[in-house]
N, C-alpha and C positions, 0 to 999 in steps of 0.2 A: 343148760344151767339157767337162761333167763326164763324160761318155760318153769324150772323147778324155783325159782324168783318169785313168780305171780301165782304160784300152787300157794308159796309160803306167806303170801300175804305182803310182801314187798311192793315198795312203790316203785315203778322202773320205769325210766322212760320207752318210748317205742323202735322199733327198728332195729330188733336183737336189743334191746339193752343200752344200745349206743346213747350217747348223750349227746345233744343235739346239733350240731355239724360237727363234732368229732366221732365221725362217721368212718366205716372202714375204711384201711392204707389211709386216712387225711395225715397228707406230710407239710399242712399248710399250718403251721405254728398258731397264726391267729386264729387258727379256727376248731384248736383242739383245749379243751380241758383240760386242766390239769387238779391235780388233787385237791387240794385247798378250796378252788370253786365249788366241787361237787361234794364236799363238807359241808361248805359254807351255805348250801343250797337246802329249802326247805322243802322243795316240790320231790325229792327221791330218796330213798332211802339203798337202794341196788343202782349200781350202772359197772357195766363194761366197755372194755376199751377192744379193738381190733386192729389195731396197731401197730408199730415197733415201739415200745415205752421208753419217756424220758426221767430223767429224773426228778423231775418237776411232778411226775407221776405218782414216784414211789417215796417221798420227804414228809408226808404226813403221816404222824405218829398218832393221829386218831381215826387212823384207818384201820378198815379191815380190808387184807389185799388178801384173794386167791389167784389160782391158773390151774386150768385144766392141760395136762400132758398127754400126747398122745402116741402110739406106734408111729415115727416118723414114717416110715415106708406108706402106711394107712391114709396117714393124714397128708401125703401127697397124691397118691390115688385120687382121695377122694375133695380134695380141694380143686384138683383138673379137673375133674369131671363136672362136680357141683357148680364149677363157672365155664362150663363148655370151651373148653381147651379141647381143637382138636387135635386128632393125632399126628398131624402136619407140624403144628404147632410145639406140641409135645415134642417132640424130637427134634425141634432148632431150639428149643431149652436146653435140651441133652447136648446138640451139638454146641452150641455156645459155653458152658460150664467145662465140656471137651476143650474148647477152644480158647477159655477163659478172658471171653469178651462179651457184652452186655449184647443178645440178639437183636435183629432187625424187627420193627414195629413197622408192619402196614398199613397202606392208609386204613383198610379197614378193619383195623382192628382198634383206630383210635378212637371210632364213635363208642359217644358214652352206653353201658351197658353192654358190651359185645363180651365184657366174663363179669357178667355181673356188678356187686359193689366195684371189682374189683376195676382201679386206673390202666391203661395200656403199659405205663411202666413198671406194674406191679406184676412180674411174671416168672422171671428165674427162682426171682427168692424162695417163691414156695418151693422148688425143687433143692436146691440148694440150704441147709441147714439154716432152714428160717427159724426154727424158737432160738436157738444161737443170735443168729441177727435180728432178732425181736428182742431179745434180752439184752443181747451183748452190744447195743452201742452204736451199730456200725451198718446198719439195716441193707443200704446199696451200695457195701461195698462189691466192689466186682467179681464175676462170678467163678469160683475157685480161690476167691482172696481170703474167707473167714479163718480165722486162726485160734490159737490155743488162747490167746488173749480176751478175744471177745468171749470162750468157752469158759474160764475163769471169771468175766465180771456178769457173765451170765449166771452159772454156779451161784452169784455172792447175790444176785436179784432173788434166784428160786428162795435162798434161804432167810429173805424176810417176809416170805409170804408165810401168812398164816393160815393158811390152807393150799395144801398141795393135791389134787384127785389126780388119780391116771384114770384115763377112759377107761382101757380094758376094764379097769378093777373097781368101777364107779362105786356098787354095790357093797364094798370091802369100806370104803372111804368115805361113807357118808357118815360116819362118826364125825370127822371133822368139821362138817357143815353145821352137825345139831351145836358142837362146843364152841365154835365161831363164832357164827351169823345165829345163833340161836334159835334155829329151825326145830320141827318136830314131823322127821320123816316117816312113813312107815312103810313097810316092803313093797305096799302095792303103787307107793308114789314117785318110784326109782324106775327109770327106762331099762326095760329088759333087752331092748337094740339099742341100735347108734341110730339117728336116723338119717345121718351122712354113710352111713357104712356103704361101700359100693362090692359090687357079688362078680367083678371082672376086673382082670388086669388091663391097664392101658399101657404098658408095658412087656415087653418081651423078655426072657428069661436075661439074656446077655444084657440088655437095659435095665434091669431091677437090680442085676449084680453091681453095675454102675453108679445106679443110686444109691444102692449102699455103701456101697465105697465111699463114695461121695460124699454122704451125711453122717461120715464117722463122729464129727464130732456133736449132732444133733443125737445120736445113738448113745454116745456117753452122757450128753446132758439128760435125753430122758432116763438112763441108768438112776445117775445121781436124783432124780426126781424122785423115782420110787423108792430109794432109801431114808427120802425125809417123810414119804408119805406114807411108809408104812406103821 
């Protein structure tokens, strides 16, 4: 999306989109953005957040808010992978979320860069019904804690965006973008892949049935995503 940002002429800042130390997972208050700044600011006209959102995020009424939704099962694949999670690692996420207690972090997994943007503390959640806990309020809560609660004030987040895309259906949903952001796409400016999309599982049959189990309630949110986006 920030790639289709700077096709359309948008001013974005760098680094995915991020605005400037509110950089991915930043769980450092002072150092995140919040909406009114990034209004009030003349240097951009696009920025995205990577985050769990606060509400301080979502209160400006002269905003234009989207979210891109994805196959949760997909966009955990492919968020282990794209930040080198090994399969060691992968499966003391499984066994922790099994166990419902936040995994062990080793030493070295705590140098900076070892999954990318991503912090050492930032690791279950992606397996664990992260747009839930990105919407829903509660981001690290413990893992197997997320509830019908945070899946309700998540629900009541989706539906003030004014732009909803599901990946899959990118192509379906670029209406939105042109009525929004007042873009002017044309077939040949829309990604025909993902370019996260990964071509192997990192998971075994009996472990995918787990994650889905798991992310039932990320399964209904993206549900409900697609019927605003359609």
């Amino acid at each position: 999306m920030c790639e289709l940002a700077g096709d359309q002429l948008e001013v974005a800042p760098g680094s995915n989109c991020n605005y400037a130390s509110d950089v991915c997972s930043q769980s450092d208050v002072r150092r995140q953005v919040a909406c009114q700044a990034r209004i009030d600011s003349t240097n951009f006209t696009f920025s995205a957040i990577e985050r769990a959102l606060t509400d301080a995020d979502l209160n400006c009424s002269d905003a234009i808010y989207g979210i891109i939704l994805r196959d949760p099962m997909a966009a955990i694949q492919a968020t282990l992978v794209q930040n080198r999670f090994s399969v060691v690692e992968s499966r003391r996420i499984l066994n922790s979320i099994k166990q419902r207690r936040r995994p062990m972090i080793y030493s070295e997994e705590r140098v900076n860069g070892h999954h990318d943007c991503l912090p050492a503390w930032d690791t279950y959640q992606h397996v664990d019904n992260f747009v839930t806990r990105s919407l829903g309020g509660d981001y690290n809560t413990r893992p197997g804690d997320v509830s019908e609660y945070e899946l309700n004030a998540a629900k009541a987040v989706l539906e003030k965006m004014h732009v909803v895309i599901i990946l899959e259906e990118l192509a379906e949903h670029t209406v939105q973008l042109e009525h929004a952001f007042g873009w002017h796409l044309e077939a040949s400016s829309i990604p025909v892949t993902n370019s996260h999309k990964v071509d192997f599982h990192l998971f075994n049959k009996h472990e995918q049935a787990f994650v889905r189990t798991t992310n039932a309630l990320d399964y209904e949110l993206y549900a409900f995503g697609r019927t605003l986006a359609a």
